[in-house]
C-alpha positions as CSV (number, residue, x, y, z in Angstrom):
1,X,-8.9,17.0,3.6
2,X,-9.6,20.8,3.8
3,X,-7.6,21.1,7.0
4,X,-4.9,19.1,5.3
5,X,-5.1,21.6,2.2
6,X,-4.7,24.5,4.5
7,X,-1.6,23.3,6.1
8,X,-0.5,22.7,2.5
9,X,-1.3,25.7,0.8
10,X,0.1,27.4,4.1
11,X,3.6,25.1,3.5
12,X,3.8,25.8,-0.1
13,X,3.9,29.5,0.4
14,X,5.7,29.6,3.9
15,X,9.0,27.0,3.4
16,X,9.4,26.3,6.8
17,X,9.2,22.5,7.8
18,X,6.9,23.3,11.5
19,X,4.1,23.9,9.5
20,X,4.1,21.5,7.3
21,X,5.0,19.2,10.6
22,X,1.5,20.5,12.1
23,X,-0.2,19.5,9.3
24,X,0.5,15.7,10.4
25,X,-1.5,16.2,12.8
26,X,-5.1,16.5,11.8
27,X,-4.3,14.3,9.4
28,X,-3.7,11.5,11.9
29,X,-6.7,12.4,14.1
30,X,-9.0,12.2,10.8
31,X,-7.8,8.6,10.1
32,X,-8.0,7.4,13.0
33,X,-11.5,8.9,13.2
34,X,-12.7,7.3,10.1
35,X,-10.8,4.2,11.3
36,X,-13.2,4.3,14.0
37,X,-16.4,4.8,11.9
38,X,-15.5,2.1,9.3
39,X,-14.8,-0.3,12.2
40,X,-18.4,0.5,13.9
41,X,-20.2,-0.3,10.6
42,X,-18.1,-3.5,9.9
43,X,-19.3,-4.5,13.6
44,X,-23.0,-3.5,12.9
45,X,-22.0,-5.9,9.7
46,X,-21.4,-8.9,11.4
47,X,-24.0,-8.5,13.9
48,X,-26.2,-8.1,10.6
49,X,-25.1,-11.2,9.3
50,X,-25.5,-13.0,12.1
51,X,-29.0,-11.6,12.5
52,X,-30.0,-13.0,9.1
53,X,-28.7,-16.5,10.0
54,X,-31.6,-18.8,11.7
55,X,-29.3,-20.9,12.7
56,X,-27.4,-18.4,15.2
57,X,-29.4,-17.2,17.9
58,X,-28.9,-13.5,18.3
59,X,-31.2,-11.8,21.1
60,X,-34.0,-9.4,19.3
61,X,-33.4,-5.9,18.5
62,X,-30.0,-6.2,19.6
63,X,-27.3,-4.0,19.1
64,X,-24.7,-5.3,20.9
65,X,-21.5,-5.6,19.2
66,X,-19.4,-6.6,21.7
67,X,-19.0,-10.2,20.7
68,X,-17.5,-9.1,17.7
69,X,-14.5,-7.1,18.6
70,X,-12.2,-9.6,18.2
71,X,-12.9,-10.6,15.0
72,X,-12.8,-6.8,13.6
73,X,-9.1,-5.8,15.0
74,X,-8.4,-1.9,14.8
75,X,-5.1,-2.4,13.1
76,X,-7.0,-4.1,9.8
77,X,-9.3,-1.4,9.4
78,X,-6.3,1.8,10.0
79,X,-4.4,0.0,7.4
80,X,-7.6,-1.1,5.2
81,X,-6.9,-0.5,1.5
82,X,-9.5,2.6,2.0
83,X,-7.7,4.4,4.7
84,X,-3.9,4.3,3.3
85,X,-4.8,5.3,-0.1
86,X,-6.7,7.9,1.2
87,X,-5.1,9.3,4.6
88,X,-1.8,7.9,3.8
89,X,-1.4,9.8,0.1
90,X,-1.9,13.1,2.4
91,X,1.1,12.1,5.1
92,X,3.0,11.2,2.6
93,X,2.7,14.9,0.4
94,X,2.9,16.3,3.8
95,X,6.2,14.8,4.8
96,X,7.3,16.0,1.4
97,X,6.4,19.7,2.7
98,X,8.3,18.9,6.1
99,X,11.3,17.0,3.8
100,X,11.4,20.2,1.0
101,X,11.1,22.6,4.1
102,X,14.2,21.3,6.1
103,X,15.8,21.5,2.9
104,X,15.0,24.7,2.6
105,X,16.6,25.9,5.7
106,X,19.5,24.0,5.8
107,X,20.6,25.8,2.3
108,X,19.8,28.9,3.9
């Protein structure tokens, strides 16, 4: 978010739209980073639950969560209510900086 408010601050007091477009950037790399961590610990989640179960055998200490990949699919945690209120409020002001600087240019 501080990266994000750079590129924002920088776009608010600079009108051109390439800033503002490099701001997308980090943006995406930072969800898709926390995509990444949120999917790990809903992994760790079911391998927890299945832990818990007596009646699935699970080997011990394991951390293994391979078996559950395909029940965690990386397109249902990006767009998880969590990440699009959070990462996609931020592209979306930032597209307004691109939008109000090509705006800006083409009146010039």
């Amino acid at each position: 978010m501080t990266v994000a408010g750079v590129f924002f601050g920088i776009s608010a007091n600079n009108p051109g739209w390439k800033i503002a477009a490099a701001g997308i950037i980090p943006i995406m790399g930072f969800w898709l980073l926390d995509s990444y961590f949120l999917r790990q610990e809903r992994l760790f989640r079911r391998l927890y639950d299945d832990v818990r179960r007596p009646a699935i055998p699970v080997e011990l200490f394991s951390m293994n969560v391979q078996p559950y990949h395909r029940t965690v699919p990386w397109c249902a945690v990006i767009r998880s209510h969590t990440m699009v209120n959070f990462y996609g409020t931020l592209a979306l002001v930032d597209i307004a900086f691109i939008v109000s600087g090509i705006i800006r240019v083409t009146r010039t």
